[in-house]
C-alpha positions as CSV (number, residue, x, y, z in Angstrom):
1,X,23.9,68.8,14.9
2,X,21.3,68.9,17.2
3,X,17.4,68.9,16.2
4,X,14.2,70.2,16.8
5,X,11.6,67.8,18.6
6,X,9.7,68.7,15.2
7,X,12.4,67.2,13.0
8,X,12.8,64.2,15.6
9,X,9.4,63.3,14.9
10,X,9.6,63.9,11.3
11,X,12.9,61.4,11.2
12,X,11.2,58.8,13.6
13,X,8.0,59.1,10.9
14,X,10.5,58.5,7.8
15,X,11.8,55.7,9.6
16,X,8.1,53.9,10.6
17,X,8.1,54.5,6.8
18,X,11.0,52.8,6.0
19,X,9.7,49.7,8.0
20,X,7.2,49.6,6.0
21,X,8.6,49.9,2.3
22,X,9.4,47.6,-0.3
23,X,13.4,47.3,-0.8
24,X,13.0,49.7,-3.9
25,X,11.1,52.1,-1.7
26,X,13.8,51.6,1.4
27,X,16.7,52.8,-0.8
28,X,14.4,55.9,-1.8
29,X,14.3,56.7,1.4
30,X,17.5,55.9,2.7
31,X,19.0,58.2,0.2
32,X,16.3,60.9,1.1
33,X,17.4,60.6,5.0
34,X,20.8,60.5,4.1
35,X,20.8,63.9,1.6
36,X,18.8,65.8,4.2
37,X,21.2,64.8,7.2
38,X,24.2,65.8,5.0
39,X,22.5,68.8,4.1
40,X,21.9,70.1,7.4
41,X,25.2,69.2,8.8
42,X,27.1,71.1,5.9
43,X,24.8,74.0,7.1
44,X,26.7,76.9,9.3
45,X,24.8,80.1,10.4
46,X,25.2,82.9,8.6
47,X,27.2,85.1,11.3
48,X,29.6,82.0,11.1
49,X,30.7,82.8,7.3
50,X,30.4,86.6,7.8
51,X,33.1,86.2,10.6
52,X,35.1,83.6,8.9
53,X,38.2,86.0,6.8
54,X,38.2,82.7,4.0
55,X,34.7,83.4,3.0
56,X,34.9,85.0,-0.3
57,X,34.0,88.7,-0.8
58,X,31.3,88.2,-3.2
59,X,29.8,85.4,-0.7
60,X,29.5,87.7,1.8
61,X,27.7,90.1,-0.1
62,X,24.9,87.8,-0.9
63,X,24.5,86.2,2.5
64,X,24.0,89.5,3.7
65,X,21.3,90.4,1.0
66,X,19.9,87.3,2.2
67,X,19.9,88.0,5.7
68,X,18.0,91.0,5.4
69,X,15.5,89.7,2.4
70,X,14.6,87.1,5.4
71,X,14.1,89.9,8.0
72,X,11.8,91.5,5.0
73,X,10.1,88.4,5.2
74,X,8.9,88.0,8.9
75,X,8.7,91.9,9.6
76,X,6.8,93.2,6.1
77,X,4.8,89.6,5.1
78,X,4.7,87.7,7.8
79,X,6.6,84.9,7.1
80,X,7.6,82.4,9.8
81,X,10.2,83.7,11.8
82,X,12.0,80.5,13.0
83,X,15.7,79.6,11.8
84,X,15.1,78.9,8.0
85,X,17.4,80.5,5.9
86,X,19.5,81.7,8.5
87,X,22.2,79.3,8.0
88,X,24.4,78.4,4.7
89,X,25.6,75.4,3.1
90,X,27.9,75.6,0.0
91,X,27.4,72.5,-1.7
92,X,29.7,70.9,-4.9
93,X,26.8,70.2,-7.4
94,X,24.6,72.2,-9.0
95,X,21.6,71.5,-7.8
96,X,20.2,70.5,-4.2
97,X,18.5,67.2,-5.6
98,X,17.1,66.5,-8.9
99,X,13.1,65.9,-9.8
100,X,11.8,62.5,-11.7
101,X,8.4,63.7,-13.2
102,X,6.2,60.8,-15.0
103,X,3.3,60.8,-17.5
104,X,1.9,57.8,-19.5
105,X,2.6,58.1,-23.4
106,X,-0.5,59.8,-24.6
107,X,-1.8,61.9,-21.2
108,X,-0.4,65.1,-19.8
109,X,-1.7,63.6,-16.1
110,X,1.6,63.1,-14.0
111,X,1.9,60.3,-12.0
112,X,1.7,60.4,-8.3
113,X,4.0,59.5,-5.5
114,X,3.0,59.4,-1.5
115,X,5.0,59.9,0.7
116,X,4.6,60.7,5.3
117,X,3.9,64.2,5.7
118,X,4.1,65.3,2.7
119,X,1.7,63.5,1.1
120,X,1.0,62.7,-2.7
121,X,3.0,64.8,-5.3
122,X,3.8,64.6,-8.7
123,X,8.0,64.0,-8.5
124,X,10.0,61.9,-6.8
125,X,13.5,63.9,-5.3
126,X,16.5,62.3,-5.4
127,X,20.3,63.8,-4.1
128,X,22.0,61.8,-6.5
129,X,21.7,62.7,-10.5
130,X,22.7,59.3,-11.6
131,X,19.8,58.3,-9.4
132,X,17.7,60.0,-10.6
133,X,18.7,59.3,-14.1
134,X,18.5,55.3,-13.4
135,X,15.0,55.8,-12.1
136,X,13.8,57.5,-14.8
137,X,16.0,54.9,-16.9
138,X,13.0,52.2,-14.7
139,X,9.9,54.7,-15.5
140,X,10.9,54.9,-19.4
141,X,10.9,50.8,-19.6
142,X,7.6,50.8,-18.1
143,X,6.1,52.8,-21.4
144,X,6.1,56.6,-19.7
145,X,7.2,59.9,-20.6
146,X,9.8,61.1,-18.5
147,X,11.5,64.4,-17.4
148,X,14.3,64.6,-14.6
149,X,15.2,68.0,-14.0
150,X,17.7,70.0,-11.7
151,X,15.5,72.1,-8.2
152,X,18.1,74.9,-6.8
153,X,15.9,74.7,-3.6
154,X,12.9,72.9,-2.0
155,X,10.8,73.3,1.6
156,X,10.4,70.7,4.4
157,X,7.5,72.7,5.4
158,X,9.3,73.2,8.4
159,X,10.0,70.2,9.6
160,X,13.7,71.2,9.5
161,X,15.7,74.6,9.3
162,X,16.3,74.6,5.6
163,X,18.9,76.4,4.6
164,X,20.4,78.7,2.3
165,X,22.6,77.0,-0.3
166,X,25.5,77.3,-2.6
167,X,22.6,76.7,-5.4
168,X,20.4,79.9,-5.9
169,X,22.5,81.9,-3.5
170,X,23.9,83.9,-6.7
171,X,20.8,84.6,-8.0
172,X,20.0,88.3,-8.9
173,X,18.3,90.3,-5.7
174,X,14.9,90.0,-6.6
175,X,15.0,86.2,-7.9
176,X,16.6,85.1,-4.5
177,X,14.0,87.2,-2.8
178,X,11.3,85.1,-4.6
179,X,12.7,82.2,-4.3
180,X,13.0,82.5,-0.2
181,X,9.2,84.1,0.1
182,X,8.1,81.1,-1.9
183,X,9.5,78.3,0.4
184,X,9.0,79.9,3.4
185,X,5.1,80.1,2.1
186,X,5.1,76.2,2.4
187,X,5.4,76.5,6.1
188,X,2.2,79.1,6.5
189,X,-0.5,76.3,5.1
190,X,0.4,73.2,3.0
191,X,-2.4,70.7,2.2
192,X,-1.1,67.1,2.0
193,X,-1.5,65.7,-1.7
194,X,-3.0,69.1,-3.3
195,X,0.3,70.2,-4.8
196,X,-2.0,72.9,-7.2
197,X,-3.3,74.7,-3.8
198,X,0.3,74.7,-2.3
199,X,2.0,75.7,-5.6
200,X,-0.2,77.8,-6.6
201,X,-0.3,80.1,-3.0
202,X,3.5,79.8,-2.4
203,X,3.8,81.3,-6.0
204,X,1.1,84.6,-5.4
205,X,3.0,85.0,-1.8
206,X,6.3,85.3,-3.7
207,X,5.2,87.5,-6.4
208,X,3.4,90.0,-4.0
209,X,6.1,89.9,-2.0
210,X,8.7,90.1,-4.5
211,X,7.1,93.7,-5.5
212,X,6.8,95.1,-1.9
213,X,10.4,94.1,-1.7
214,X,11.8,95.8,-4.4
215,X,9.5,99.2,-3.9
216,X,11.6,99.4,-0.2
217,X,14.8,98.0,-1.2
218,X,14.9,98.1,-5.0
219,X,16.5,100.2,-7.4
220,X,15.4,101.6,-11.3
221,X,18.2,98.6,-12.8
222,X,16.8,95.9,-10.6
223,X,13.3,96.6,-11.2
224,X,14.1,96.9,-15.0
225,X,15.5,93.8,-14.6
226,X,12.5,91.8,-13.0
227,X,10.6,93.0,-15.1
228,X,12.2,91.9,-17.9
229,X,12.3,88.4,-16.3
230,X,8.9,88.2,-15.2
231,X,7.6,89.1,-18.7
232,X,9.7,86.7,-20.3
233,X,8.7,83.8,-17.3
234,X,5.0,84.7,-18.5
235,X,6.2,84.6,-22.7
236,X,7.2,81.4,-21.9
237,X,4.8,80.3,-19.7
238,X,2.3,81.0,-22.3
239,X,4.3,79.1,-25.0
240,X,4.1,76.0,-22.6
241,X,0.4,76.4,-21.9
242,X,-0.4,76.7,-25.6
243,X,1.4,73.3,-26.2
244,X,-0.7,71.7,-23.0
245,X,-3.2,72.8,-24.4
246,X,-3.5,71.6,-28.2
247,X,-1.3,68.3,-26.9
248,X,-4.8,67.8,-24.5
249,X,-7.1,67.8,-27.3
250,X,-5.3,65.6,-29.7
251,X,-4.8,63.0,-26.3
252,X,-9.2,63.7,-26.2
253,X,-10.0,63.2,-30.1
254,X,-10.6,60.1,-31.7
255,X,-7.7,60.0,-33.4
256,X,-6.2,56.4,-33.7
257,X,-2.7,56.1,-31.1
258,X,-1.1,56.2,-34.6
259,X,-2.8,59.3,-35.3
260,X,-1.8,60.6,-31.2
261,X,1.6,59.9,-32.0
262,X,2.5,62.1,-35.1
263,X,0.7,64.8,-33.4
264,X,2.4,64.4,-30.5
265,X,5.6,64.9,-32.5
266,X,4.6,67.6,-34.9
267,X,3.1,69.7,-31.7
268,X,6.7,69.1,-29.7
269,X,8.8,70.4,-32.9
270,X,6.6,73.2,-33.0
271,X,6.7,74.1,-29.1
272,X,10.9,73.8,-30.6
273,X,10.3,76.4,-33.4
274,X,8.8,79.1,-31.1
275,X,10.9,78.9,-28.1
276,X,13.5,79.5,-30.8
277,X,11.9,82.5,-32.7
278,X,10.9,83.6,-28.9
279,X,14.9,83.2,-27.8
280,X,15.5,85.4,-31.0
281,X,12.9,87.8,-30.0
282,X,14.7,88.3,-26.2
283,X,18.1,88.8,-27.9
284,X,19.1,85.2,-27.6
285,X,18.4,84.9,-23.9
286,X,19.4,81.3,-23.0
287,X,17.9,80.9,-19.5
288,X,15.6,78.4,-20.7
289,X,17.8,76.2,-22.8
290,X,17.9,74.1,-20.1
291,X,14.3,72.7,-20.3
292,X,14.8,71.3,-23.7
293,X,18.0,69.4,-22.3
294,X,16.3,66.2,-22.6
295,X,14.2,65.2,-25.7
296,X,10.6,66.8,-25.0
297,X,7.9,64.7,-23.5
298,X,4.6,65.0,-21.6
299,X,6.4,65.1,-18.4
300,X,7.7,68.5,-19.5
301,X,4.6,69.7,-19.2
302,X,2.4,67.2,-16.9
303,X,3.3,69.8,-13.8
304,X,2.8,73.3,-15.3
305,X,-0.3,73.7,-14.1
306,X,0.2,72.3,-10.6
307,X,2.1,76.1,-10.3
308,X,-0.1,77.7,-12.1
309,X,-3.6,77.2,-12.6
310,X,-5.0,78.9,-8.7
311,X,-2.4,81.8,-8.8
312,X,-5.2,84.1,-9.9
313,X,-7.6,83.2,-7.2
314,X,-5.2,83.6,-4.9
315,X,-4.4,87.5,-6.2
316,X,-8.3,88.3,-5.8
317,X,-7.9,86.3,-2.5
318,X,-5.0,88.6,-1.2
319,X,-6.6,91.7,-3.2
320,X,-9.8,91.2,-1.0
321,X,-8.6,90.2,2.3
322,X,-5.7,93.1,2.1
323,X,-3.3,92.0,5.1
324,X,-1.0,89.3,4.5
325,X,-2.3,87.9,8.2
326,X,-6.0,88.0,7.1
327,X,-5.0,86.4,3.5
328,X,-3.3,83.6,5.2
329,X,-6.0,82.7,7.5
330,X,-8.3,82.7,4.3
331,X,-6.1,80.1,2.8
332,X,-5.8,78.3,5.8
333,X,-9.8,78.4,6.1
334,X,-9.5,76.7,2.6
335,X,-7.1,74.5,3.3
336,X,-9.5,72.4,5.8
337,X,-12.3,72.3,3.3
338,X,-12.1,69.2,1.5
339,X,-10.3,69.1,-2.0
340,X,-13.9,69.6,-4.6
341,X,-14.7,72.5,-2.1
342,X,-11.5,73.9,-2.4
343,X,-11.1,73.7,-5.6
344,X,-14.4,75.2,-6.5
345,X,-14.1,78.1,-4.6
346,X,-10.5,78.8,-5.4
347,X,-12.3,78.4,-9.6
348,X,-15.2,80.9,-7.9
349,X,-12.4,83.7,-7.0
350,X,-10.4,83.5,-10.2
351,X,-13.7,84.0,-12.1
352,X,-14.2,86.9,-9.5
């Protein structure tokens, strides 16, 4: 496998790191290096499977769609057109890497991690489940709230070709067209420890571009069916948010921690209740069973609004600037500011 000079430098930065770390934080990233390495070598290019007569029929369809969602990308949104998402790796797990997300006991804030590059972000990745799983095991000890949850896909803002995987490469059209606008997004402007700003853009590029996409290439059935996914992404959305929200003020009051606690428990049951009368309501839709996997927490929710909360400004940023080349320099132009600035102006827009 040979790699770019980029991800030589990125490699030779995780390994100054690796000097540097305690034993706990050398086994982090040993695992890190070691799950990205195997990652990539397990990658081969898309024309490799295409040719290959084992590849499975169905397979083939998708990598196809893929192929030309990417070309979608660079010709109609100007996406980076390097070698992301041109190769495939089918993988044995279900998900790429697993997410440890932390919050104390009675506060929705999560807890950071910093890492070279990327900065400070609100999860720590791990390749392993049951490492995952004994970290969070560490976290709970400690007194926190803690969520570990399954990511289908994640950027390395370019720093590698990341590929297509085994993962989310069945998903329908329009959700794997998403998902690949909103990791390529990373790579057009990602600010180092302001996870809301990156989240937040990556998530208006995919959902503009997920519409443009399915106007060209989409039929009636498969934009009945985003539809119907988007609005019940936003029903629950708006179930989580109402939680966060009336969780916040009990964490604010002057309650006693006695008095936290029960409402703690009585608001989680409740956020229970509703996702079941909403499930009812969708016809029993199970796609997001899998969030209440794991007994509910404040970790659960500590990171909805890192996705979230700017997607609006960035809609009236995009709405005003008109070209996807002209919004992206906008966000780039707010990207140097420093994070207050930013994030006033990105508050000023929304309210716009």
């Amino acid at each position: 496998m040979k790699l770019s000079r980029r991800a030589r430098n990125g490699l030779m930065a995780g390994t100054a790191a690796l000097l540097l770390a305690s034993c706990s934080s050398l086994n982090y990233y040993r695992q890190a290096a070691q799950g990205q390495l195997t990652l990539l070598s397990d990658a081969r290019s898309i024309d490799d499977w295409l040719n290959d007569n084992a590849t499975d029929a169905k397979l083939r369809v998708r990598l196809a769609t893929a192929r030309q969602i990417r070309t979608f990308a660079v010709k109609e949104l100007g996406l980076p057109d390097n070698n992301s998402y041109k190769n495939y790796a089918a993988l044995t797990r279900p998900f790429v890497l697993w997410n440890v997300v932390a919050a104390p006991e009675l506060s929705l804030k999560p807890i950071q991690w910093c890492f070279p590059v990327a900065g400070c972000v609100t999860y720590r990745g791990y390749y392993s489940k049951e490492d995952a799983t004994e970290y969070a095991r560490v976290l709970r000890e400690e007194g926190n709230d803690v969520s570990v949850g399954g990511v289908p896909a994640y950027s390395t803002l370019g720093w590698f070709n990341d590929p297509l995987i085994s993962t989310f490469i069945h998903y329908p059209d329009a959700e794997l067209a998403r998902l690949i606008f909103h990791e390529l997004s990373h790579q057009v402007v990602y600010v180092a420890g302001d996870s809301q700003f990156n989240e937040s853009f990556a998530s208006a590029v995919e959902e503009a571009g997920v519409e443009r996409w399915l106007s060209g290439y989409g039929n009636e059935t498969m934009r009945e069916n985003y539809l119907k996914i988007s609005a019940r992404k936003k029903q629950f959305l708006s179930l989580l948010l109402g939680c966060r929200d009336a969780l916040e003020k009990a964490y604010a009051s002057k309650f006693s921690v006695a008095e936290k606690r029960a409402a703690k428990a009585r608001l989680f049951q409740k956020l229970q209740d509703d996702y079941q009368l909403l499930k009812a309501s969708w016809g029993g839709y199970a796609g997001y069973d899998r969030f209440f996997a794991e007994p509910l927490s404040n970790a659960h929710l500590a990171s909805i609004a890192t996705y979230n909360d700017f997607i609006p400004a960035f809609r009236a940023l995009l709405a005003r600037e008109k070209t996807f080349p002209r919004f992206y320099a906008a966000a780039r132009a707010l990207a140097e500011l420093d994070r207050d600035e930013r994030h006033r102006r990105l508050k000023a827009l929304a309210g716009a």
